[in-house]
C-alpha positions as a LaTeX table, in Angstrom:
\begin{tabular}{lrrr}
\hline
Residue & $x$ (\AA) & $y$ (\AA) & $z$ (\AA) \\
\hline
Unk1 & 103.45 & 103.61 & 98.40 \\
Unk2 & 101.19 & 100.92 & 97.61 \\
Unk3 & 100.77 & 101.77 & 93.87 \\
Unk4 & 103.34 & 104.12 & 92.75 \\
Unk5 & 107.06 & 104.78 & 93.06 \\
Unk6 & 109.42 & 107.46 & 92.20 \\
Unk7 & 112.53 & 107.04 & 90.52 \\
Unk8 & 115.12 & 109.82 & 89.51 \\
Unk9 & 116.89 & 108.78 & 85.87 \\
Unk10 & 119.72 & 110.46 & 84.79 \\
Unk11 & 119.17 & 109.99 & 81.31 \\
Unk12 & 122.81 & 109.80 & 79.06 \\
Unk13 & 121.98 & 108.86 & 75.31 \\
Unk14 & 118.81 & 106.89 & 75.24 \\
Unk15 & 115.38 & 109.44 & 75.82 \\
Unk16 & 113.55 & 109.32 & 78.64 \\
Unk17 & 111.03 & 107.57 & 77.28 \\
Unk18 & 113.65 & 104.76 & 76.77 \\
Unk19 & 114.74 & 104.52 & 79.31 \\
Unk20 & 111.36 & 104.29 & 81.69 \\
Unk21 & 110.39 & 102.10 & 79.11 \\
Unk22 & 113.42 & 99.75 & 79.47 \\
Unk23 & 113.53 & 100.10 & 83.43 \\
Unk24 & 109.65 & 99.11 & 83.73 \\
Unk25 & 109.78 & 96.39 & 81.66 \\
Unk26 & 112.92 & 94.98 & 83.54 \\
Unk27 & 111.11 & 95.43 & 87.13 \\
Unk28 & 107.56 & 94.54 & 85.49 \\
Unk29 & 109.52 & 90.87 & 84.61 \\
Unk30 & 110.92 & 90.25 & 88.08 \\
Unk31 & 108.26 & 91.59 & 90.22 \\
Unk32 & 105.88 & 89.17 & 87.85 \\
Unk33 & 108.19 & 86.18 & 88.61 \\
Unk34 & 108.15 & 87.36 & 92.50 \\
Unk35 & 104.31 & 87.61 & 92.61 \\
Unk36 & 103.52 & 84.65 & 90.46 \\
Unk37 & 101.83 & 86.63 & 88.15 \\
Unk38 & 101.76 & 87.70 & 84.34 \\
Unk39 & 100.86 & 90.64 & 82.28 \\
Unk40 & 100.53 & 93.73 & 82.73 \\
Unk41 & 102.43 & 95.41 & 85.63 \\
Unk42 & 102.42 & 98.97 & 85.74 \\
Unk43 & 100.01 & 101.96 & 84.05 \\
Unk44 & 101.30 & 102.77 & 80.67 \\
Unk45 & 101.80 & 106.31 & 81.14 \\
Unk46 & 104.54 & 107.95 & 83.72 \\
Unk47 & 104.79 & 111.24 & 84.93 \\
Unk48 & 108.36 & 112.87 & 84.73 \\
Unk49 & 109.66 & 116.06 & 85.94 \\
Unk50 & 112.92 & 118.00 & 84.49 \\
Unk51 & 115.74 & 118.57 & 87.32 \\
Unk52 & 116.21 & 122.12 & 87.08 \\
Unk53 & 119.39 & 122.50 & 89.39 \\
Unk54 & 121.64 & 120.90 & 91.91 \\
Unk55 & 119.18 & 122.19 & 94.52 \\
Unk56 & 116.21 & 120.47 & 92.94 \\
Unk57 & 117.75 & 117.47 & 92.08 \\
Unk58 & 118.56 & 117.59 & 96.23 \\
Unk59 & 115.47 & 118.00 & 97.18 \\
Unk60 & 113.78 & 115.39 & 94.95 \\
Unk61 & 116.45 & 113.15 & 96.28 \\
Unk62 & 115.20 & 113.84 & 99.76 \\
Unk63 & 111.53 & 113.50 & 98.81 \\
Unk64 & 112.07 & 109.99 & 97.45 \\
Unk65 & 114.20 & 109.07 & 100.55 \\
Unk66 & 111.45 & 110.29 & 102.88 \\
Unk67 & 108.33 & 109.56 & 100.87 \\
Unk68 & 107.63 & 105.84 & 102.10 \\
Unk69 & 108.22 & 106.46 & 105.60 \\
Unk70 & 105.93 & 109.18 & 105.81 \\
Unk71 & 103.30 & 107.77 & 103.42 \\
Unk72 & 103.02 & 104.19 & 104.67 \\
Unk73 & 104.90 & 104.64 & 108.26 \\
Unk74 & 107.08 & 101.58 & 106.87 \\
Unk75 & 111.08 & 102.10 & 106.32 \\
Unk76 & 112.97 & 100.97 & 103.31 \\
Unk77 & 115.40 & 98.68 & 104.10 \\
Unk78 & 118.56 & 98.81 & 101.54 \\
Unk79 & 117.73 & 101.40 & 99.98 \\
Unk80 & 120.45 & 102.04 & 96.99 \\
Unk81 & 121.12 & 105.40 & 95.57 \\
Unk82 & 123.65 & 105.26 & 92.50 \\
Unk83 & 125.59 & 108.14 & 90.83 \\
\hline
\end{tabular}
């Protein structure tokens, strides 16, 4: 996934617009500091989908798990998944 990612929020008291906004601007700082860059890091916009059920929420789980493997062929070491 060369220029996108996928992150599931579980959103508690701040909106989801909040909290994307919070989370991008944290990552946007150290992948900046990492690449040796500055400024803008990601699009403004985000696209967000509503978790409809256990089931879904499952699934989407899955999807993100498998995604980069099947997209880029490359495996995601330490990947963390938090509850």
């Amino acid at each position: 996934m060369p220029n996108h990612v996928h992150v599931l929020f579980k959103v508690g008291s701040a909106s989801m617009s909040e909290t994307v906004g919070a989370w991008k601007k944290h990552i946007a700082r150290l992948a900046n500091r990492l690449l040796g860059k500055s400024g803008a890091f990601w699009a403004e916009d985000y696209f967000d989908t509503y978790m409809r059920d256990a089931e879904h929420e499952r699934k989407t789980i899955r999807y993100i798990e498998n995604n980069p493997t099947s997209e880029t062929g490359v495996e995601l070491q330490g990947l963390a998944v938090e509850q």
